[in-house]
Structures are given as structure tokens and as C-alpha cells.
N, CA, C and O of each residue as an XYZ file, in Angstrom:
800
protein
N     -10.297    -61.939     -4.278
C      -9.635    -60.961     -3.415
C     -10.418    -60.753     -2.120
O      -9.860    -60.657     -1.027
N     -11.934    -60.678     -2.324
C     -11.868    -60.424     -1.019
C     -12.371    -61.739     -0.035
O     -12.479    -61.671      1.189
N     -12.620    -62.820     -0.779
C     -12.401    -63.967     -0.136
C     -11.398    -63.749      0.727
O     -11.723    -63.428      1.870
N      -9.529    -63.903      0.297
C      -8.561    -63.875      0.639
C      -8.482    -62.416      2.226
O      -8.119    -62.369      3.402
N      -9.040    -61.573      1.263
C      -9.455    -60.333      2.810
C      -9.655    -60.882      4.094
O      -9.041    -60.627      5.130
N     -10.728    -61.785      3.873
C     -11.876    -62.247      4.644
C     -10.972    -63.271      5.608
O     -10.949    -63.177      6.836
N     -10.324    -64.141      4.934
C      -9.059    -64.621      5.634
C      -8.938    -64.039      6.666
O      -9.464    -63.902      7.771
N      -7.871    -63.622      5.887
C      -6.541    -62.504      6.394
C      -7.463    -61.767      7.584
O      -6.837    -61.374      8.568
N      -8.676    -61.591      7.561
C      -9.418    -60.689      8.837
C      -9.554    -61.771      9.805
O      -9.252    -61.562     10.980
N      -9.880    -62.644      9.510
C     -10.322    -63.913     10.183
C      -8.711    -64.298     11.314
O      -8.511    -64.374     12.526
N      -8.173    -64.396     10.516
C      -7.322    -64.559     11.420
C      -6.477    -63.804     12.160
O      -5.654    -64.421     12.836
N      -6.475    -62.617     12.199
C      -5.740    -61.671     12.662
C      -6.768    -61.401     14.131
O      -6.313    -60.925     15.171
N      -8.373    -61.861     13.920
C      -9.046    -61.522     14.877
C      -8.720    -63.103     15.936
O      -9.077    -63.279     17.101
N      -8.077    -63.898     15.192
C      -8.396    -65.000     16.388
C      -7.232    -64.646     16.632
O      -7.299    -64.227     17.787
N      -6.141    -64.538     16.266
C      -4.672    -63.973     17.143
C      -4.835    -63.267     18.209
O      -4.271    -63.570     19.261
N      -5.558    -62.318     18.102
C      -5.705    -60.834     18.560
C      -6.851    -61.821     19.888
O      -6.342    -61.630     20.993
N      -7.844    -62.524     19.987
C      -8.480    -63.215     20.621
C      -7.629    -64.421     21.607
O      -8.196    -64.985     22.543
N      -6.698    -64.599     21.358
C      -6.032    -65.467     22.007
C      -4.673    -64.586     22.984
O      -4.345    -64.736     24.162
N      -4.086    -63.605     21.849
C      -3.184    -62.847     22.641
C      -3.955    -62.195     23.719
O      -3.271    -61.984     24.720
N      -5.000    -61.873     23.785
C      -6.006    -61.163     24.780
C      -6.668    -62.183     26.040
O      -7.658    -61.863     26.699
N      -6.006    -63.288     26.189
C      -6.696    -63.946     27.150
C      -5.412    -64.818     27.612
O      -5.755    -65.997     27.701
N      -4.449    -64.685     27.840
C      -2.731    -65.107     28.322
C      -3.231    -65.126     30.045
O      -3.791    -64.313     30.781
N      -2.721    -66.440     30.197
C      -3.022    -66.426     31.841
C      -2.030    -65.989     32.975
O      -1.004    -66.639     33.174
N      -2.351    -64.868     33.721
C      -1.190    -63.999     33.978
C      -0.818    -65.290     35.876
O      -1.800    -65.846     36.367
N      -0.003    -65.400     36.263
C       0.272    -66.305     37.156
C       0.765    -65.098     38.291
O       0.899    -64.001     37.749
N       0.934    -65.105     39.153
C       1.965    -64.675     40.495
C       1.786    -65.418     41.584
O       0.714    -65.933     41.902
N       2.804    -65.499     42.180
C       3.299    -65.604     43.600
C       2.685    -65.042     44.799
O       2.882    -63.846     45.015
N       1.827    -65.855     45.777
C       1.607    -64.546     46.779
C       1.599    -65.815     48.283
O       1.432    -67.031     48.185
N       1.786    -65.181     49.298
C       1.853    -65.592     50.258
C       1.292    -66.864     50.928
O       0.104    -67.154     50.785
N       2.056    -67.559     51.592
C       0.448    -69.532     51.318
C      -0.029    -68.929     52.564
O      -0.572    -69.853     53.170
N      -0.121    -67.696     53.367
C      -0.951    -67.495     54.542
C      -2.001    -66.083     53.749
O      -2.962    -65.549     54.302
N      -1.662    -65.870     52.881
C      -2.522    -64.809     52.492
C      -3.841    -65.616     52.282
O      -4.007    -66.727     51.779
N      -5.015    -64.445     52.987
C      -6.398    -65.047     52.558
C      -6.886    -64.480     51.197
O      -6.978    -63.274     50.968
N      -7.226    -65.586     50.211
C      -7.631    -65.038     49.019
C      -8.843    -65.871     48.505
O      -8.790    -67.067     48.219
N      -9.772    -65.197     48.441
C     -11.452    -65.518     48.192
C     -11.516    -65.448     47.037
O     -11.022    -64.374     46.695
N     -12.078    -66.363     45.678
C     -12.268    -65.921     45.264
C     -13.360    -66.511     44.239
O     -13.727    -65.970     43.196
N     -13.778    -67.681     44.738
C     -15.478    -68.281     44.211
C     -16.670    -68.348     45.297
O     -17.868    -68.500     45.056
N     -15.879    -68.159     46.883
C     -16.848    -67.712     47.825
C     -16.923    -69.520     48.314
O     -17.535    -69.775     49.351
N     -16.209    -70.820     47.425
C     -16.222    -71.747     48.224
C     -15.617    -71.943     49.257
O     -15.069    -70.965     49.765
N     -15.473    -73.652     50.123
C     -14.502    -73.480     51.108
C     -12.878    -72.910     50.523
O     -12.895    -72.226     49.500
N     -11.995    -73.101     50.951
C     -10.986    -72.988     50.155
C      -9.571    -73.596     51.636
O      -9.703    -74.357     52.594
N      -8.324    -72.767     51.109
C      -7.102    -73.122     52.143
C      -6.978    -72.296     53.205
O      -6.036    -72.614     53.931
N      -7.856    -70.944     53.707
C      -8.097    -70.138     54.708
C      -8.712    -70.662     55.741
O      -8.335    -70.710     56.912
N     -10.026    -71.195     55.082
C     -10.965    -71.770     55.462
C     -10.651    -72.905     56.862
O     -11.047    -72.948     58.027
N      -9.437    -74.008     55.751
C      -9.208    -74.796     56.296
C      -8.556    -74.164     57.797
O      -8.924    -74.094     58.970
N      -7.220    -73.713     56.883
C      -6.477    -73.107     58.707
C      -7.048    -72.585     59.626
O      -6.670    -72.744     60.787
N      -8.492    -71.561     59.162
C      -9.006    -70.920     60.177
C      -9.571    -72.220     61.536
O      -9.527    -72.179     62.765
N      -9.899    -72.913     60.887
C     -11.130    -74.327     61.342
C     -10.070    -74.763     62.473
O     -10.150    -74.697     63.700
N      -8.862    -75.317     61.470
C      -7.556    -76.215     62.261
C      -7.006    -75.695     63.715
O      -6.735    -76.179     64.813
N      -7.004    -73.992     62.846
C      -6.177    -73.263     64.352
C      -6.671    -73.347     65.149
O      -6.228    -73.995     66.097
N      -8.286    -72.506     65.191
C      -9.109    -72.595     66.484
C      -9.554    -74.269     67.128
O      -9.808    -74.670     68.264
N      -9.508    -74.765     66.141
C      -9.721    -76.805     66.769
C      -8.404    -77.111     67.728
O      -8.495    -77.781     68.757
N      -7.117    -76.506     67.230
C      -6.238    -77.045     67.733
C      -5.868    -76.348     69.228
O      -5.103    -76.777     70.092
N      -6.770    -74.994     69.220
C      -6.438    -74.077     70.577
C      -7.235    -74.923     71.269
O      -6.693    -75.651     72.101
N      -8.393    -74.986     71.109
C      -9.479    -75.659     71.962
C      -9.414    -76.687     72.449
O      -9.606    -76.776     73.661
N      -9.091    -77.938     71.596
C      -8.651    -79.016     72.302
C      -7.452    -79.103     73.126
O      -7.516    -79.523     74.281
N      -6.178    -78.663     72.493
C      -4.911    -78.367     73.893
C      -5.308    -77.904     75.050
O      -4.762    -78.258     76.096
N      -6.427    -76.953     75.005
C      -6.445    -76.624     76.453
C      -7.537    -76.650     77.192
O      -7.928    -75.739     77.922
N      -8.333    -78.281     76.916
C      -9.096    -78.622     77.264
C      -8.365    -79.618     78.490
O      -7.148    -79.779     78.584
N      -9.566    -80.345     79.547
C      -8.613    -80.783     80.835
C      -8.573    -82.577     80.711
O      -8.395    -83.403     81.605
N      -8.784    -82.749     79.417
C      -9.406    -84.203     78.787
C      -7.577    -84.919     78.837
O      -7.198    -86.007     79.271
N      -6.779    -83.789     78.209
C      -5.295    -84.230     78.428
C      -4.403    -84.755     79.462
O      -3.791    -85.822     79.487
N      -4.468    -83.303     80.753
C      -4.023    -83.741     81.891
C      -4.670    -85.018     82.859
O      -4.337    -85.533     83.927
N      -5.593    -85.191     82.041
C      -6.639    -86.130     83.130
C      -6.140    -87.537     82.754
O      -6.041    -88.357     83.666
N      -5.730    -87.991     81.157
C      -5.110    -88.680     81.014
C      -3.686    -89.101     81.272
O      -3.064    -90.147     81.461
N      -3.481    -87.945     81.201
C      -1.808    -88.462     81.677
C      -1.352    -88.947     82.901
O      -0.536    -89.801     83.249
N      -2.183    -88.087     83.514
C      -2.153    -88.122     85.421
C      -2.543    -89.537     85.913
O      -2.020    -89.933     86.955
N      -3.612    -90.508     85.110
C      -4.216    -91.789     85.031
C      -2.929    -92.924     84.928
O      -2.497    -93.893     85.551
N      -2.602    -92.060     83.613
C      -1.976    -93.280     82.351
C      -0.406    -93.003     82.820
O       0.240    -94.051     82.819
N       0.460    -91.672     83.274
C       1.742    -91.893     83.428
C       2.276    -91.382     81.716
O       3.474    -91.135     81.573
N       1.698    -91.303     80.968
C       2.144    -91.352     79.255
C       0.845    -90.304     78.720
O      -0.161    -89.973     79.347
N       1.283    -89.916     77.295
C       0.496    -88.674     76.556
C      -0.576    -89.814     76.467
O      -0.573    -90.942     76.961
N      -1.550    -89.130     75.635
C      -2.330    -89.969     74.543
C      -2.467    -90.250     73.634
O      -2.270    -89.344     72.823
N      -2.789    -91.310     73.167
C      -2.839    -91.799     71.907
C      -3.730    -91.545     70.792
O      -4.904    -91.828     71.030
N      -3.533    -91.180     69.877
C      -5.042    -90.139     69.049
C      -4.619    -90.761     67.499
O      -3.489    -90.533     67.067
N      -5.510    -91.485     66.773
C      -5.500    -91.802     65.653
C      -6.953    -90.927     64.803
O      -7.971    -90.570     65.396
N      -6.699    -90.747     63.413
C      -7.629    -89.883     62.778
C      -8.456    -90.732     62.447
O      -8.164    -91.854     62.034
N      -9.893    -90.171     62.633
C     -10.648    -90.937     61.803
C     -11.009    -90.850     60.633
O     -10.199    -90.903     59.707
N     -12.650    -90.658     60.413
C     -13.449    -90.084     58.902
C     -14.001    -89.119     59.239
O     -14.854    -89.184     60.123
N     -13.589    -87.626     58.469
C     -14.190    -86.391     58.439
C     -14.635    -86.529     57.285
O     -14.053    -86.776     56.228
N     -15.998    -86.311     57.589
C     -17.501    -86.482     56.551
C     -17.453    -85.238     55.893
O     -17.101    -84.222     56.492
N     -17.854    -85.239     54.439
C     -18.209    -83.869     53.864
C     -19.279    -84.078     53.608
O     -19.626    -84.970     52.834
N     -20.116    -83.229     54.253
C     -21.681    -83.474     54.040
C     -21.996    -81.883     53.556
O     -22.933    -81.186     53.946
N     -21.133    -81.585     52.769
C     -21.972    -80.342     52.270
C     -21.884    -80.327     50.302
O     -21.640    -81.142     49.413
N     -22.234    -78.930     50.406
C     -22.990    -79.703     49.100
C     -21.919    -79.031     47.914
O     -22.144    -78.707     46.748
N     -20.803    -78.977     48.642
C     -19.092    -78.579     47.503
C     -18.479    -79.897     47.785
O     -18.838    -80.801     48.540
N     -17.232    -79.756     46.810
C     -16.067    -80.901     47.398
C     -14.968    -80.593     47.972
O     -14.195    -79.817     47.409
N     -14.785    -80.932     48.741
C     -14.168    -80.856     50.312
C     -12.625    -81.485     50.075
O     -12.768    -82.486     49.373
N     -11.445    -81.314     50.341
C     -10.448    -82.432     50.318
C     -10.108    -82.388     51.914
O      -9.026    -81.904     52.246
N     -10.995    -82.876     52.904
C     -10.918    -82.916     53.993
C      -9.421    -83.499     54.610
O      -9.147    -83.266     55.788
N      -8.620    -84.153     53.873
C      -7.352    -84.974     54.308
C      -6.166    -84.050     54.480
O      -5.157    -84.261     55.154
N      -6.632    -82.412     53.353
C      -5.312    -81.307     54.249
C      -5.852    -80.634     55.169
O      -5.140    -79.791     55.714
N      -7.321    -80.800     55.646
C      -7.320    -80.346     57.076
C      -7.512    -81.021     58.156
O      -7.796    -80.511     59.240
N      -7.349    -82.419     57.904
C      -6.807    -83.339     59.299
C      -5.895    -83.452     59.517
O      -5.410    -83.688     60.623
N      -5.056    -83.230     57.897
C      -3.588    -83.166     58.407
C      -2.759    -81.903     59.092
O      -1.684    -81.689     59.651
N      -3.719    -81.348     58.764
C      -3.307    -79.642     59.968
C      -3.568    -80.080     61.370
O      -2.794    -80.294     62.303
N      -4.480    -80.134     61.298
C      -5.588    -80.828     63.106
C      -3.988    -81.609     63.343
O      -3.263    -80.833     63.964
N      -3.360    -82.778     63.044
C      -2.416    -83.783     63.106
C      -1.246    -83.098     63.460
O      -0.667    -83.307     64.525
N      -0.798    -82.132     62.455
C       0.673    -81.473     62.815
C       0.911    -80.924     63.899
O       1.884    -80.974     64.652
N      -0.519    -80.128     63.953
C      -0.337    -79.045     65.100
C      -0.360    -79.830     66.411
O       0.281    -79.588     67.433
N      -1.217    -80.810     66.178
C      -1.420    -81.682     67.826
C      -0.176    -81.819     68.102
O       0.413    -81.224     69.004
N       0.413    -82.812     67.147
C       1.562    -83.578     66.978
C       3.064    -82.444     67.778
O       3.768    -82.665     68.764
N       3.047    -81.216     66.761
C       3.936    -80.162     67.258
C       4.068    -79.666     68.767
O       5.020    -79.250     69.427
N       2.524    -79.915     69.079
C       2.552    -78.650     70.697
C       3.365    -80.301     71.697
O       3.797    -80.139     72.838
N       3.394    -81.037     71.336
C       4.066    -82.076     72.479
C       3.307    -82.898     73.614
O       3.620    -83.599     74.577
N       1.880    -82.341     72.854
C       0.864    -82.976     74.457
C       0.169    -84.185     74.037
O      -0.546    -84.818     74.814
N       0.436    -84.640     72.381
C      -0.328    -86.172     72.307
C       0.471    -86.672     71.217
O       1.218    -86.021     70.486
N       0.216    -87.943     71.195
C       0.835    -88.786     70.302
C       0.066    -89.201     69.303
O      -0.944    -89.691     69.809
N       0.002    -89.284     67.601
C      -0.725    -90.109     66.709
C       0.013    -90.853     65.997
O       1.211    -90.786     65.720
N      -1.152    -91.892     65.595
C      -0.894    -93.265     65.329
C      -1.593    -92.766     63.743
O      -2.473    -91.912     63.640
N      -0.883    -93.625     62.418
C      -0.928    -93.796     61.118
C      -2.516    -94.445     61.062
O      -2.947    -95.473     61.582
N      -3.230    -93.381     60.184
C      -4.408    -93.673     60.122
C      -4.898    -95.084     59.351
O      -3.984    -95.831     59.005
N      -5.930    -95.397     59.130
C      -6.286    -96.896     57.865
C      -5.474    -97.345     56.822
O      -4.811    -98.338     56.524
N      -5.817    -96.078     56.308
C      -5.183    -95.765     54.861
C      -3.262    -96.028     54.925
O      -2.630    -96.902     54.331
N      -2.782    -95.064     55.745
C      -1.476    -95.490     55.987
C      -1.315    -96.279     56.575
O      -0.342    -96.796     56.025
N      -1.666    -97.165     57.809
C      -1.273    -98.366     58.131
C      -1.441    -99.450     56.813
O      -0.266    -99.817     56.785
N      -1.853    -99.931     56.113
C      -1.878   -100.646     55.080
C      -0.951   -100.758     54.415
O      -0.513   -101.855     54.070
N      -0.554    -99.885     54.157
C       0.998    -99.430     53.453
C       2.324    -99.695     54.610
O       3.421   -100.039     54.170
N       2.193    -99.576     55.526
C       2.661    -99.804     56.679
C       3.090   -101.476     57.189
O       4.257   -101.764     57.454
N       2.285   -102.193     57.248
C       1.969   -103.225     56.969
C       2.534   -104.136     55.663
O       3.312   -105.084     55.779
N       2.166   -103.809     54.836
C       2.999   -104.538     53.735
C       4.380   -104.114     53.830
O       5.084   -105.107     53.649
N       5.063   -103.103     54.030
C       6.262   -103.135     53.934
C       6.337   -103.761     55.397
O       7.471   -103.330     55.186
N       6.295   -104.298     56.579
C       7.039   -104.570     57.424
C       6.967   -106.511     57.163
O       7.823   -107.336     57.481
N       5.687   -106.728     56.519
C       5.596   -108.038     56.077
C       6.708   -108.527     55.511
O       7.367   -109.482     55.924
N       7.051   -107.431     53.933
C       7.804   -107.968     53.058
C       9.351   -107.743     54.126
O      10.341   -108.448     53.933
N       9.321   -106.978     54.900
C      10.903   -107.115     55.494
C      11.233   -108.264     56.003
O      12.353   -108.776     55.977
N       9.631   -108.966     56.782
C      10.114   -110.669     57.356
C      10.758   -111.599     56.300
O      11.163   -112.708     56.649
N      10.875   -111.126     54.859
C      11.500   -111.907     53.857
C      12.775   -111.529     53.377
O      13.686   -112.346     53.246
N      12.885   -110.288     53.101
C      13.679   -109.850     52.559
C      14.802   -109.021     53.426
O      15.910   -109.379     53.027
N      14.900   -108.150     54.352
C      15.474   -107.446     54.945
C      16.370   -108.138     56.016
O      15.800   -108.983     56.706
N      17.764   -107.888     56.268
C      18.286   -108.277     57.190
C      17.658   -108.817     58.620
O      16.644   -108.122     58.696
N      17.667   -109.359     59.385
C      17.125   -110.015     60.736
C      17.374   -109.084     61.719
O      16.563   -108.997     62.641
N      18.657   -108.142     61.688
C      18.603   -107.300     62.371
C      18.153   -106.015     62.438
O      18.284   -105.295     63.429
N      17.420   -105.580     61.011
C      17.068   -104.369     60.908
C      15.610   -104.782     60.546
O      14.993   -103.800     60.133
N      14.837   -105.953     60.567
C      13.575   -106.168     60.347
C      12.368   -105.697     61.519
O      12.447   -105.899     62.731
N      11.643   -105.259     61.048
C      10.545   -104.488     61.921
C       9.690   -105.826     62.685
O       9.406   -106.789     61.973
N       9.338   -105.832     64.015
C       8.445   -106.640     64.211
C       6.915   -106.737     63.737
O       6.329   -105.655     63.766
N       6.295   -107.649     63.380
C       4.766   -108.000     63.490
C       4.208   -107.705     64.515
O       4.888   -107.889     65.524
N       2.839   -107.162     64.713
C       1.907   -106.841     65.425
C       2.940   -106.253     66.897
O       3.087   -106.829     67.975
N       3.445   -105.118     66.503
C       4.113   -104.233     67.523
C       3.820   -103.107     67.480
O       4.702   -102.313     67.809
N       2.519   -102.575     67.075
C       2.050   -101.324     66.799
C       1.421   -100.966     67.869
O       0.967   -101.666     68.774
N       1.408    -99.252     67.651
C       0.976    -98.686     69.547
C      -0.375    -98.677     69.199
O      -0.716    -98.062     68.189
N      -1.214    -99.277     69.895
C      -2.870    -98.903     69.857
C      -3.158    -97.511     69.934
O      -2.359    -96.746     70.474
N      -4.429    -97.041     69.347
C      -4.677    -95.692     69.820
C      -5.361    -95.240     70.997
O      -5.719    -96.265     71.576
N      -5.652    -94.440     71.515
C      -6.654    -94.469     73.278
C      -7.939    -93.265     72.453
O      -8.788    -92.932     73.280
N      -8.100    -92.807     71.436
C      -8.844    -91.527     70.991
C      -8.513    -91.638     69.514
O      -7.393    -91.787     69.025
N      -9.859    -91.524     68.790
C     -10.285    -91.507     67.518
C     -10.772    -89.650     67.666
O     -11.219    -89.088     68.665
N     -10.504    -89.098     66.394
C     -11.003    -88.148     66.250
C     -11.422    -87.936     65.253
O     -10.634    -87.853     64.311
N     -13.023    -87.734     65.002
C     -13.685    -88.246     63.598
C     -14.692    -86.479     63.505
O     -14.574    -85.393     64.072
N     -15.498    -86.982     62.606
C     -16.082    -84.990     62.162
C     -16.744    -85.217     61.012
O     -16.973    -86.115     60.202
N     -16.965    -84.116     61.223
C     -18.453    -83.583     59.474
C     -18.168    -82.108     59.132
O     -18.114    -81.199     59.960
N     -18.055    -82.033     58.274
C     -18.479    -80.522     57.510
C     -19.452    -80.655     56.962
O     -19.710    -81.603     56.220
N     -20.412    -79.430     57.306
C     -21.360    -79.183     56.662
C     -22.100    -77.331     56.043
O     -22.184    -76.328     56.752
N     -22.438    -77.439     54.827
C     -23.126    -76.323     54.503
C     -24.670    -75.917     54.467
O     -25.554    -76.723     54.177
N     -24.829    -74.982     54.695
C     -26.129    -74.470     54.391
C     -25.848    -73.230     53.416
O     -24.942    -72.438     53.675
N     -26.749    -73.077     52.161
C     -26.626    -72.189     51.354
C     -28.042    -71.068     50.941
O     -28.983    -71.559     50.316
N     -28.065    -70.205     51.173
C     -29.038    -69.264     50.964
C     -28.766    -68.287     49.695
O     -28.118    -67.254     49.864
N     -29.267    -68.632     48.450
C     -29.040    -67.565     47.320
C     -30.488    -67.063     47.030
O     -31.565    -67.616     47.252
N     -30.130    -65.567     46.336
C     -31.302    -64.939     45.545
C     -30.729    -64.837     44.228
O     -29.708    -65.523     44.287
N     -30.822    -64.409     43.208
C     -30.389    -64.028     41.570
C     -28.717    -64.263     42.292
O     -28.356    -65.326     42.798
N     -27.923    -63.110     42.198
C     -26.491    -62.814     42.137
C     -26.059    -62.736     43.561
O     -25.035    -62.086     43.772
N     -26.632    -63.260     44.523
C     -26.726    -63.393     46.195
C     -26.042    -64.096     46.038
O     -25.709    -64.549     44.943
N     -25.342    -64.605     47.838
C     -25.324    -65.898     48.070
C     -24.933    -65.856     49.640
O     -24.236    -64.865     49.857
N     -25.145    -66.555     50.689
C     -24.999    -66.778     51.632
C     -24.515    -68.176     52.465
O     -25.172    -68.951     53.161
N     -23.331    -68.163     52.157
C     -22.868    -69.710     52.506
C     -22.615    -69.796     54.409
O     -22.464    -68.977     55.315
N     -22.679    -71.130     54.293
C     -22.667    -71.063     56.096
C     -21.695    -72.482     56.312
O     -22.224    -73.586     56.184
N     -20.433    -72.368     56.603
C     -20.372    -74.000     56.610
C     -19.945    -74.252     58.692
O     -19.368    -73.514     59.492
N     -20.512    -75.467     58.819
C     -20.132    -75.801     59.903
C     -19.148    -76.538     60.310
O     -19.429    -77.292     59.379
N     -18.161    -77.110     60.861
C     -17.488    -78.000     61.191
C     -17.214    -78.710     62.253
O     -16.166    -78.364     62.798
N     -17.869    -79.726     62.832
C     -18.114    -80.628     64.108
C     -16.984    -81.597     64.237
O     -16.851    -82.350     63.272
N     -16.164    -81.735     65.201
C     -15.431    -82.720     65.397
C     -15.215    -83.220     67.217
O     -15.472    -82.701     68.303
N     -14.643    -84.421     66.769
C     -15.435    -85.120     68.323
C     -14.186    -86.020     68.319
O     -13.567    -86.369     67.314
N     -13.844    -86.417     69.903
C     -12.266    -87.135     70.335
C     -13.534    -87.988     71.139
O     -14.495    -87.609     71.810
N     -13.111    -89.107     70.787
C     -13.798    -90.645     71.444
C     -12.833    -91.540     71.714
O     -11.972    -91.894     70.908
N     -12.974    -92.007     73.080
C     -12.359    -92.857     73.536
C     -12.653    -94.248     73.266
O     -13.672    -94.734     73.755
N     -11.524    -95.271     72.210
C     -11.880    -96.214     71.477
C     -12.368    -97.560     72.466
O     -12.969    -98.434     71.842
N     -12.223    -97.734     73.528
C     -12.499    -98.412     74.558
C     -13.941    -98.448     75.233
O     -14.489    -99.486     75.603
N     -14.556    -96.983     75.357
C     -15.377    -96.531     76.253
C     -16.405    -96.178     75.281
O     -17.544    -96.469     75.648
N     -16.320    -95.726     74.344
C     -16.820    -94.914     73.492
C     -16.948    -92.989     73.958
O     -17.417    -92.176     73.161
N     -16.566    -92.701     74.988
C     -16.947    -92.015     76.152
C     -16.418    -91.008     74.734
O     -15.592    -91.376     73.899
N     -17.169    -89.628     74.748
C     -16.662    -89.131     73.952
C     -15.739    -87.619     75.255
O     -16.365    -87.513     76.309
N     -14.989    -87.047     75.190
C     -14.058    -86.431     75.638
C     -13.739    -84.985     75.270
O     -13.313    -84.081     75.989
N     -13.976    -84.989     74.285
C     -13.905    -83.497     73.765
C     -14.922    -83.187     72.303
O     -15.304    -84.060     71.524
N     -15.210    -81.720     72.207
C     -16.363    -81.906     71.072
C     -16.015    -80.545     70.786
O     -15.898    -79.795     71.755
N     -15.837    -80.109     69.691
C     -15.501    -78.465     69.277
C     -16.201    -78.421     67.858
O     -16.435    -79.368     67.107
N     -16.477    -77.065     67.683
C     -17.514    -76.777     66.124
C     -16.745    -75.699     66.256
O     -16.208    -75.056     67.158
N     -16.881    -75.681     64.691
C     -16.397    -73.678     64.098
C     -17.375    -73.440     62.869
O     -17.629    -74.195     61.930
N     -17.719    -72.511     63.075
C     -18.673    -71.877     62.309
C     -17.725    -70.674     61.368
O     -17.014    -69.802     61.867
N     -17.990    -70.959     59.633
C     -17.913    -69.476     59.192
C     -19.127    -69.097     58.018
O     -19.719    -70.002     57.431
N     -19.351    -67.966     57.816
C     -19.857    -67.433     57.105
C     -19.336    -66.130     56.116
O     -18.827    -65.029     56.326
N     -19.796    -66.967     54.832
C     -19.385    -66.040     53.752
C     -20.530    -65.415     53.391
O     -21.602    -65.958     53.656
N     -20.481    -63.898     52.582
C     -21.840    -63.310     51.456
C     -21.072    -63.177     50.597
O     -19.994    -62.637     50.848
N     -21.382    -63.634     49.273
C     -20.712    -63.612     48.279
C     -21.685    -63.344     47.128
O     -22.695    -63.993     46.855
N     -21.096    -62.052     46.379
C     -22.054    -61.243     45.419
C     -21.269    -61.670     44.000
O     -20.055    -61.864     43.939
N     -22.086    -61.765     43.006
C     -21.801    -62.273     41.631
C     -22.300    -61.378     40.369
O     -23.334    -60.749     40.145
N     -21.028    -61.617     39.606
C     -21.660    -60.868     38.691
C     -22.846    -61.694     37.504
O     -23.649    -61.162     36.737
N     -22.526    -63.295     37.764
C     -23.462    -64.003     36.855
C     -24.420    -64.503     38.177
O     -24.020    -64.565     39.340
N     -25.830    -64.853     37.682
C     -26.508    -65.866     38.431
C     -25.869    -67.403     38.416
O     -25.883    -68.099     39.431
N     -25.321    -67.845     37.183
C     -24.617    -68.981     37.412
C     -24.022    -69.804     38.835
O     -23.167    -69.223     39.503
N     -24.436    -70.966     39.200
C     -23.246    -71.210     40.400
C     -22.767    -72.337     39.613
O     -21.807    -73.000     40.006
């Protein structure tokens, strides 16, 4: 009998242990800022993107080209380095840097490495397969005139349940011809982030 007790307690406590830890989900805004391990996160990113994207539009690196060239410029992405010491998915915040350029109407980009490859094989396989009149040409792609490449980086300062994160973000428009570099913008943020474990 009281084996059988012992059960019967046993499991009523792991029920009671599982009903007590249900993962509650909601909905909240994709512009709401919400912190909540003190890493980079999706704020982070937009904050970086927006101010990158004010700075460079209304820098005089644009009109100077056009006024030259007659046409926008040409801007392909490069490699944004994560040199800090989290993991980074740096590719949704070039692709912000990209939209927004892309949106304001003042430059043109070209399909980075990665997507040209993919790019490429399908226009290959159309020289075989696809009608003659709807087949894409070979080597008819727009060159780029500006690479825009970058680093993130952190510096971290903790004590016990401290923490002081610092991340930087450097990015640089180079002219693929010249190397001449053209524009150069950093954003700085800083978090303090207090814990209830020493754990990181």
C-alpha cells in the first residue's frame, strides 16, 4: 500500500511539474523593442540599418556619381564580418542596408556571390531548355561600381551578475575599380544588462 501511495504521489507531482511550466506564446509588434538576454538581437539590427541608411543617402558620394556617370550607382553587398564574440546572422541586416537603399531610388544593387550562382545556373540551363525567345542572355550582367563590406564587433565588460556589452558596427562603400573607398559610417550601441544568475 504504501509502495502504491508512493506512486500515486510520484506522479501527480510530475503532472503538477509539467502543467506548471506550459509555454505561454503572444503576438507583439515586429517594431516593438524587446530585450531580453541583453544579446544583439532584431532592434539592434534596424537601429544599425536605419541610421547606415540615413547617412549614406545623404552623403555627396551619390550626386557626384551620377553627375560623372549620367546613371545611379551600382552597389553590390559584400562580407559583413562578425567579429564579436555572439552569433550574428548578419544577412538580415544587409538585407535591410539593401531594401532601404534599394527603396529611397538613389542606387541600384546587383545579386550578391551567393545569389548570382543560383542565377547563373538557371540562365545556363535556359540555353537548353527554354524557348529562344524567352531565354536569358550569357554574360549580360550589370557590373557593380561599389562593394559595401563591414564588421561587427563586441567588447564585453562583466562583474558576478554585471554586464556591459558594447557592439560596434563599421561599414565601408569601395569603389571596385579604384579601390577608392567613398563612404565609411559606424554605429555604436551599448547595453548594461543585470542578471539574476552569474551564468552567461
Amino acid at each position: 500500500m504504501k509502495k502504491h501511495h508512493l506512486l500515486y504521489t510520484l506522479a501527480l507531482v510530475s503532472v503538477l511539474a509539467l502543467t506548471g511550466c506550459k509555454t505561454k506564446v503572444s503576438r507583439v509588434a515586429v517594431d516593438e523593442a524587446i530585450d531580453i538576454s541583453g544579446r544583439w538581437n532584431d532592434t539592434d539590427a534596424q537601429l544599425v540599418s536605419g541610421e547606415m541608411i540615413a547617412d549614406i543617402a545623404s552623403r555627396p558620394w551619390v550626386e557626384e556619381f551620377t553627375a560623372r556617370n549620367a546613371r545611379k550607382p551600382v552597389i553590390i553587398v559584400g562580407t559583413v564580418r562578425n567579429k564579436s564574440s555572439e552569433h550574428i546572422e548578419t544577412e538580415t541586416f544587409t538585407k535591410d542596408l539593401e531594401r532601404d537603399l534599394v527603396n529611397n531610388g538613389r542606387v541600384t544593387f546587383v545579386a550578391n556571390r551567393i545569389e548570382r550562382g543560383e542565377l547563373r545556373e538557371e540562365r545556363t540551363e535556359q540555353q537548353t531548355w527554354a524557348r529562344e525567345e524567352t531565354q536569358k542572355r550569357l554574360a549580360a550582367e550589370t557590373g557593380a561600381d561599389y562593394m559595401l563590406q563591414g564588421s561587427i564587433k563586441t567588447i564585453t565588460d562583466e562583474e558576478g551578475k554585471r554586464a556591459v556589452k558594447f557592439y560596434q558596427v563599421d561599414m565601408e562603400l569601395i569603389h571596385l575599380e579604384s579601390n577608392e573607398k567613398v563612404w565609411i559610417g559606424d554605429k555604436k550601441i551599448k547595453k548594461f544588462v543585470k542578471r539574476r544568475s552569474v551564468k552567461w
